[in-house]
N, CA and C atoms as an extended XYZ file, in Angstrom:
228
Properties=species:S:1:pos:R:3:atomname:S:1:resname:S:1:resid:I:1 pbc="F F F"
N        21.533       14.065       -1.076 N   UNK     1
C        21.466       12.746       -0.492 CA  UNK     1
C        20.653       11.783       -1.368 C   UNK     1
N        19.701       12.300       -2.200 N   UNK     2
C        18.592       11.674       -3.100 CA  UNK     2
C        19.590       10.518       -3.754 C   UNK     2
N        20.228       11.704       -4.866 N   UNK     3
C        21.055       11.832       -5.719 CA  UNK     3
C        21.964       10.504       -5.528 C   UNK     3
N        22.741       10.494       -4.538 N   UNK     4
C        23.713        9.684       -3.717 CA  UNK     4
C        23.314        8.132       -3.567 C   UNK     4
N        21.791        8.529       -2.921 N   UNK     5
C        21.069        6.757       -3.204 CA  UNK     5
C        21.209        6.472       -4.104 C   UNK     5
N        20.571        7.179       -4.906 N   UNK     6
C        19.969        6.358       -6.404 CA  UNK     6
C        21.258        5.904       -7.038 C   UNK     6
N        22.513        6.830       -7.061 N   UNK     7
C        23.941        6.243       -7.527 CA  UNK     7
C        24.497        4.729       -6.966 C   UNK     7
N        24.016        4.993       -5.505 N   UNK     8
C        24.774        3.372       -5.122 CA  UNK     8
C        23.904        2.266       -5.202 C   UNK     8
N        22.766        2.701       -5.194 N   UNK     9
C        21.737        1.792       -5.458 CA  UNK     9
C        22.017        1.243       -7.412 C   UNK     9
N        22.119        2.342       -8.122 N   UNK    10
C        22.337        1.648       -9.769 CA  UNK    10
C        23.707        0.620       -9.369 C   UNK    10
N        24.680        1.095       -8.652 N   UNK    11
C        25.748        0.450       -8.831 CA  UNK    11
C        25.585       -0.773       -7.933 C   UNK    11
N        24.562       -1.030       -6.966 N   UNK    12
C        24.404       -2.520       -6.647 CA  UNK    12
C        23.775       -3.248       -7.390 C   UNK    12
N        22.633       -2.627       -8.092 N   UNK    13
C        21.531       -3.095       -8.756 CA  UNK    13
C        21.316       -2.645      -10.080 C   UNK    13
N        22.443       -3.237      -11.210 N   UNK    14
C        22.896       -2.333      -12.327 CA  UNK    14
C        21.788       -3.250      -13.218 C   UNK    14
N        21.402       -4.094      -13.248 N   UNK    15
C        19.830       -4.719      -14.100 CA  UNK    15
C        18.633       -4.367      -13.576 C   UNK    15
N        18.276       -3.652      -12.610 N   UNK    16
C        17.094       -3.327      -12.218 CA  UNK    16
C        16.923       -1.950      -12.788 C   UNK    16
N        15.415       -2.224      -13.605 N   UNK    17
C        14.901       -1.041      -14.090 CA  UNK    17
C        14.424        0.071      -13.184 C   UNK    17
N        14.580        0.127      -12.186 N   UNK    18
C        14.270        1.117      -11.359 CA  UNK    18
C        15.484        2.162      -10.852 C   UNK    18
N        16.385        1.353      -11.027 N   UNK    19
C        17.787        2.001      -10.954 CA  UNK    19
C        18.462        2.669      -12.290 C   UNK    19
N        17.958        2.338      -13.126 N   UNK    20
C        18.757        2.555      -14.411 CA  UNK    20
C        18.659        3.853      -14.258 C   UNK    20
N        19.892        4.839      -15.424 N   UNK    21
C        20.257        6.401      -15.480 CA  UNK    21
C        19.559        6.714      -16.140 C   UNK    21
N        18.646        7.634      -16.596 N   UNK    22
C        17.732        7.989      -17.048 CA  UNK    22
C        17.618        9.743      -16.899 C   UNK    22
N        18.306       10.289      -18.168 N   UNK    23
C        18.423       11.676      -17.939 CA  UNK    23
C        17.075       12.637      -18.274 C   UNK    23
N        16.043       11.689      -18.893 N   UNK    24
C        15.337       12.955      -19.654 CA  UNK    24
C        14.115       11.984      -18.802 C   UNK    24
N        12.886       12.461      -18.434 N   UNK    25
C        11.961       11.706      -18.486 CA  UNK    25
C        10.695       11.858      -19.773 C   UNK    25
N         9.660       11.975      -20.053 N   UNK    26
C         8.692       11.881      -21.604 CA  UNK    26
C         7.405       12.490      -21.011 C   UNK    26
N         6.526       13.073      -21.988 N   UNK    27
C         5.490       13.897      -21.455 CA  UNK    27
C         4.562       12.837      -22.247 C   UNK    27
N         3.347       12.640      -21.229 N   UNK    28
C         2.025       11.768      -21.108 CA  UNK    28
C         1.749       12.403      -22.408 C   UNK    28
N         0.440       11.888      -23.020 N   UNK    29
C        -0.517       12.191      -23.839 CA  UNK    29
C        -1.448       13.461      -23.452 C   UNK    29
N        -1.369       13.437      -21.722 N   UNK    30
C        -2.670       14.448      -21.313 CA  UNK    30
C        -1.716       16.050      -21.100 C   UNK    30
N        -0.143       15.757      -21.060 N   UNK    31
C         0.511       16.371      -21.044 CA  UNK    31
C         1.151       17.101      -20.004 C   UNK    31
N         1.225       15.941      -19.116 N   UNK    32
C         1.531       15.655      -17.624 CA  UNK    32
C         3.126       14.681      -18.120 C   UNK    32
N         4.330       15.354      -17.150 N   UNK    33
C         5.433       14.595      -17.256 CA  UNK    33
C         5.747       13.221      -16.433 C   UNK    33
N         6.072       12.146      -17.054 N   UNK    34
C         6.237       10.876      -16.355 CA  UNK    34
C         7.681       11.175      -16.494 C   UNK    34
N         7.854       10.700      -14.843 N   UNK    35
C         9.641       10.600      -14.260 CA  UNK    35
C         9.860        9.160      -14.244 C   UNK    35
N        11.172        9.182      -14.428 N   UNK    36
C        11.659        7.811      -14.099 CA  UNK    36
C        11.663        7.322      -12.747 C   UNK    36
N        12.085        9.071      -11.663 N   UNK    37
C        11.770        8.304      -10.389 CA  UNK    37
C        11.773        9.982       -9.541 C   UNK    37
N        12.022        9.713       -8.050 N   UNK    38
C        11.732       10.697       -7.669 CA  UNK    38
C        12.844       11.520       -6.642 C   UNK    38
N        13.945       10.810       -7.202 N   UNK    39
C        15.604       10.709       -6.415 CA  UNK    39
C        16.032       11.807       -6.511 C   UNK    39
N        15.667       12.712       -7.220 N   UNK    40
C        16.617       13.872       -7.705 CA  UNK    40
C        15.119       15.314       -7.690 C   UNK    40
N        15.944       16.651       -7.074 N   UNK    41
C        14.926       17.331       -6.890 CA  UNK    41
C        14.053       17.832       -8.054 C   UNK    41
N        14.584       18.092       -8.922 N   UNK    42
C        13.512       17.899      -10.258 CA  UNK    42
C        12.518       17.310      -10.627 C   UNK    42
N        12.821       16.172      -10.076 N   UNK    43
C        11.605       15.175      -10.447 CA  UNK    43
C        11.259       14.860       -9.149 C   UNK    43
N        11.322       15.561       -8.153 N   UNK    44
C        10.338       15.338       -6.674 CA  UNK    44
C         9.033       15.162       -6.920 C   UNK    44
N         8.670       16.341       -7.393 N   UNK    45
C         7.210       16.960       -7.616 CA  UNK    45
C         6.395       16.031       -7.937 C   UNK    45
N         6.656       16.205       -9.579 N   UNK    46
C         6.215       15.334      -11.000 CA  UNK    46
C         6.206       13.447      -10.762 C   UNK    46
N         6.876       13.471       -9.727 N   UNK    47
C         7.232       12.183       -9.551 CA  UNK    47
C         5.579       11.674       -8.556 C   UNK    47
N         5.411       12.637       -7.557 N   UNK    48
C         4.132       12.231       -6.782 CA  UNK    48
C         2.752       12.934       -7.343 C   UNK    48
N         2.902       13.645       -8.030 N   UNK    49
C         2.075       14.256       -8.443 CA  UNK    49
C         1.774       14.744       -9.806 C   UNK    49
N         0.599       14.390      -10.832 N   UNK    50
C         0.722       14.874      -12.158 CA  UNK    50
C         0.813       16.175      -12.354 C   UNK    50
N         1.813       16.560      -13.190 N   UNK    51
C         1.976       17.924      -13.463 CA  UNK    51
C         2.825       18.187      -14.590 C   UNK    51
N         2.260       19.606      -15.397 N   UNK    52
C         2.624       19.567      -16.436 CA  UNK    52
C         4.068       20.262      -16.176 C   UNK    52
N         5.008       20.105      -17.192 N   UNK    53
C         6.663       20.883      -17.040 CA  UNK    53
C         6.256       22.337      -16.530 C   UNK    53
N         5.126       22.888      -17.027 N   UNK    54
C         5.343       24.683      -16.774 CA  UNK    54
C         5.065       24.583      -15.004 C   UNK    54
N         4.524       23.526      -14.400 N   UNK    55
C         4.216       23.616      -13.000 CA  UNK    55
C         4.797       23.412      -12.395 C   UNK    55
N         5.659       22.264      -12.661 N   UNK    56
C         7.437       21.658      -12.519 CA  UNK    56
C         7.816       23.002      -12.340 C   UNK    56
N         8.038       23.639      -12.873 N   UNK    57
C         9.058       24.883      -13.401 CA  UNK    57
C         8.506       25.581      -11.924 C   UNK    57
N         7.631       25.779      -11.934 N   UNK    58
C         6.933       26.735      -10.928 CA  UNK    58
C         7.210       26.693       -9.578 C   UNK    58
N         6.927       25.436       -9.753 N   UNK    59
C         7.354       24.714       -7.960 CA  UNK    59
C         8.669       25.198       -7.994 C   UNK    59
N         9.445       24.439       -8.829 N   UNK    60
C        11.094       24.911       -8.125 CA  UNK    60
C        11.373       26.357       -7.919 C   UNK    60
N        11.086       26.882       -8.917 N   UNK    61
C        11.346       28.828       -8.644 CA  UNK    61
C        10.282       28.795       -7.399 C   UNK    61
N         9.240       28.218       -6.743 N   UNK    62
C         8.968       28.721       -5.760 CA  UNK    62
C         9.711       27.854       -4.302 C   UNK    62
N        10.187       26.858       -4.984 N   UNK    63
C        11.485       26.220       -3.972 CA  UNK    63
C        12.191       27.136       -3.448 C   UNK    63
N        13.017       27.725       -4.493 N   UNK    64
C        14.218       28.152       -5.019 CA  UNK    64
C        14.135       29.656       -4.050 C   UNK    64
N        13.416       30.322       -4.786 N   UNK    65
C        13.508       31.686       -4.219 CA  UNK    65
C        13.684       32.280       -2.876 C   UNK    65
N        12.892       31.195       -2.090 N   UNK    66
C        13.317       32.103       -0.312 CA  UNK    66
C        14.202       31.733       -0.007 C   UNK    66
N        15.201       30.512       -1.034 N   UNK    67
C        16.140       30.321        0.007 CA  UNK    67
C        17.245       31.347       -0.801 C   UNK    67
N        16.756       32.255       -1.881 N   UNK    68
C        18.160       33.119       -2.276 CA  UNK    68
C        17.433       33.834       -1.910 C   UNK    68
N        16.513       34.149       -1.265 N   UNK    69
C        16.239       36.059       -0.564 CA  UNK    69
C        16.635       35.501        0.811 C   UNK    69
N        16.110       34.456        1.565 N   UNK    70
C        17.195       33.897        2.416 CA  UNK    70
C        18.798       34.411        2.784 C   UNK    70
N        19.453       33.749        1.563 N   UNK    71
C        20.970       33.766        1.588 CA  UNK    71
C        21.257       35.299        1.613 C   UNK    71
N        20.763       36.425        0.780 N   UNK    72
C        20.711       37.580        0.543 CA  UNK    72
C        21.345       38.660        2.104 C   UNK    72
N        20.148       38.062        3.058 N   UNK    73
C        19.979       38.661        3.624 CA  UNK    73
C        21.273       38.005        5.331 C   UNK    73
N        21.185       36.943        4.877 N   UNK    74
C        22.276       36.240        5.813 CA  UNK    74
C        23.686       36.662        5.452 C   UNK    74
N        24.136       37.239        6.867 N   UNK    75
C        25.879       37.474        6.897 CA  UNK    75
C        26.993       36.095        6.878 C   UNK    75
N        27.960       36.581        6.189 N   UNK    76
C        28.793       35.420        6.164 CA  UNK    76
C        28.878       35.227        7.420 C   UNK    76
């Protein structure tokens, strides 16, 4: 649904820098990642909170994981 905003939102608001596509975001000086925004689950985190990519990384595998030991264990 993030995802979905931020698409119709660029396509109303195709000069606003807040909307623009922006695939990669750039790592700070202190070595904390700056996002372009916080629309997409990747950049949830990093987006409210400074954090370096390896913590990024962390969070999502700890996203990630109960919901595939989750699925695992759920019958079709």
């Amino acid at each position: 649904m993030m995802y979905v905003y931020w698409r119709v939102m660029h396509k109303l608001h195709p000069d606003d820098e807040r909307w623009r596509i922006v695939k990669f975001g750039r790592v700070r000086d202190d070595g904390t990642l700056e996002v372009p925004n916080g629309l997409t689950l990747k950049w949830a985190l990093p987006y409210r909170w400074r954090m370096t990519e390896v913590q990024a990384v962390l969070a999502m595998y700890a996203l990630t994981i109960p919901f595939c030991i989750a699925a695992v264990f759920i019958p079709y």
